[in-house]
C-alpha positions in Angstrom: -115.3 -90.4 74.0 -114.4 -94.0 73.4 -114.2 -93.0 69.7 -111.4 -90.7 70.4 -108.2 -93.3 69.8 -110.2 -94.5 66.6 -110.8 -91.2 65.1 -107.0 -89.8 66.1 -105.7 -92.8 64.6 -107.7 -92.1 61.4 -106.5 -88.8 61.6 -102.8 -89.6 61.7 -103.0 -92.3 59.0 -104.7 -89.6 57.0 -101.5 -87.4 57.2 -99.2 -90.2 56.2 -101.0 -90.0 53.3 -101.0 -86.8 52.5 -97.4 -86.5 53.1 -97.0 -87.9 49.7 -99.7 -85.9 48.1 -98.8 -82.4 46.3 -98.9 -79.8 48.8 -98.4 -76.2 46.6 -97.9 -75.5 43.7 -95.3 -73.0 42.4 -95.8 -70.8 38.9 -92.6 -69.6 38.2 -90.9 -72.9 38.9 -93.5 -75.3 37.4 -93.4 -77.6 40.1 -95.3 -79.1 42.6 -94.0 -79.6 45.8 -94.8 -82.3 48.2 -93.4 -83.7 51.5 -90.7 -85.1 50.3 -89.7 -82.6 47.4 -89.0 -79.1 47.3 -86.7 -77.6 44.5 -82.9 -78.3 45.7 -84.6 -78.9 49.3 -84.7 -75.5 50.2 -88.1 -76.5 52.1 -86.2 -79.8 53.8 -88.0 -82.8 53.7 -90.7 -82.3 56.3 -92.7 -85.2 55.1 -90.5 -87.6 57.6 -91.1 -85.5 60.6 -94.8 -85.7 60.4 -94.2 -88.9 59.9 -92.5 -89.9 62.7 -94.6 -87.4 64.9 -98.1 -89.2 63.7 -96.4 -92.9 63.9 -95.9 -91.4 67.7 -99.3 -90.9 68.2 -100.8 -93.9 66.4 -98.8 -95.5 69.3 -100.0 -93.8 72.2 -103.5 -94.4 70.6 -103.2 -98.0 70.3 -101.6 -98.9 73.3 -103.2 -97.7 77.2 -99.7 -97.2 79.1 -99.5 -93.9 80.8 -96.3 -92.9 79.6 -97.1 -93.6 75.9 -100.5 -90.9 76.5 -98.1 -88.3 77.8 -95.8 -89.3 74.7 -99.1 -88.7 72.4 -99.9 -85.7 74.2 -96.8 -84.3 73.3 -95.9 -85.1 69.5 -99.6 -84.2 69.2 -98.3 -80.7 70.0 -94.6 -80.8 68.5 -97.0 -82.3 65.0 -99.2 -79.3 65.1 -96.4 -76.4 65.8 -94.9 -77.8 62.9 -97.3 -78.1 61.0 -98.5 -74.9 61.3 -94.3 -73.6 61.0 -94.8 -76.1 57.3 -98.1 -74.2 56.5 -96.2 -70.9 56.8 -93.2 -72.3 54.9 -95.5 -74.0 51.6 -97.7 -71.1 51.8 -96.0 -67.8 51.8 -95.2 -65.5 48.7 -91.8 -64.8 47.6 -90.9 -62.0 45.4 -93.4 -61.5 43.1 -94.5 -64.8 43.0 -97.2 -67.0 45.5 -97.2 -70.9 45.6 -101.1 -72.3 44.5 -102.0 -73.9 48.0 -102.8 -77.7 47.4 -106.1 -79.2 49.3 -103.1 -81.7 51.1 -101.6 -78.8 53.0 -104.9 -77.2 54.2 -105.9 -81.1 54.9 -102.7 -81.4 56.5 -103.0 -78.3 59.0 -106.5 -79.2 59.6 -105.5 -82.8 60.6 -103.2 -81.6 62.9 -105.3 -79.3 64.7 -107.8 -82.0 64.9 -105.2 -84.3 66.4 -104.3 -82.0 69.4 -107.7 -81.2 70.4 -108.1 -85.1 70.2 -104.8 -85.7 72.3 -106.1 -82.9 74.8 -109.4 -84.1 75.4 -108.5 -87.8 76.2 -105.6 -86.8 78.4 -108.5 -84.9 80.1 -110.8 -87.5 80.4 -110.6 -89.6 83.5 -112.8 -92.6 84.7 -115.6 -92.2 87.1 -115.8 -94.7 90.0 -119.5 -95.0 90.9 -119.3 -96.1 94.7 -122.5 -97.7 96.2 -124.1 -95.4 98.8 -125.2 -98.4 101.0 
């Protein structure tokens, strides 16, 4: 349990990074789509929201204020739901046609998950005061 602010800051660094990596990839445009590009941004730019949601975290990681930990616990949560809402986006066929999932998105919802159950279980955790019975 004392590994838990190391590993979710791990995790969120990891999906800075693969904000910039290819997420899918669609046939019938010939394009790979990322974070930050989509073809005319139909798909937004959801790379910066993710960003700012794990640069939320990282903080309530790093520092021990109470406030910051509820502020982790919830863009933990806001990061997965849209995460999983980006998943559905990237992911789904249109037409005739369905987008080649990148390892990056899976990585990406994975890391997310990963992050919540991390934010859940250290908001859970609470320090044991050992009184002496004498």
């Amino acid at each position: 349990m004392k590994y838990f602010p190391l590993a979710g800051i791990v995790c969120c660094t990891v999906i800075i990074i693969c904000c910039f990596l290819p997420w899918a990839y669609y046939p019938d445009l010939q394009k790979t789509f990322n974070g930050f590009f989509s073809e005319n941004q139909v798909y937004g730019k959801p790379g910066k929201y993710l960003i700012f949601f794990s640069v939320c975290c990282i903080a309530g990681y790093i520092f021990k204020n109470k406030v910051l930990q509820a502020i982790r616990f919830f863009m933990s949560g806001l990061l997965a739901a849209y995460m999983v809402k980006t998943f559905i986006l990237f992911s789904s066929c249109y037409g005739a046609y369905c987008p080649i999932k990148k390892p990056a998105l899976i990585a990406l919802l994975a890391l997310s998950m990963i992050n919540l159950v991390l934010a859940s279980l250290s908001a859970m955790v609470k320090k044991q005061v050992v009184k002496n019975p004498g």
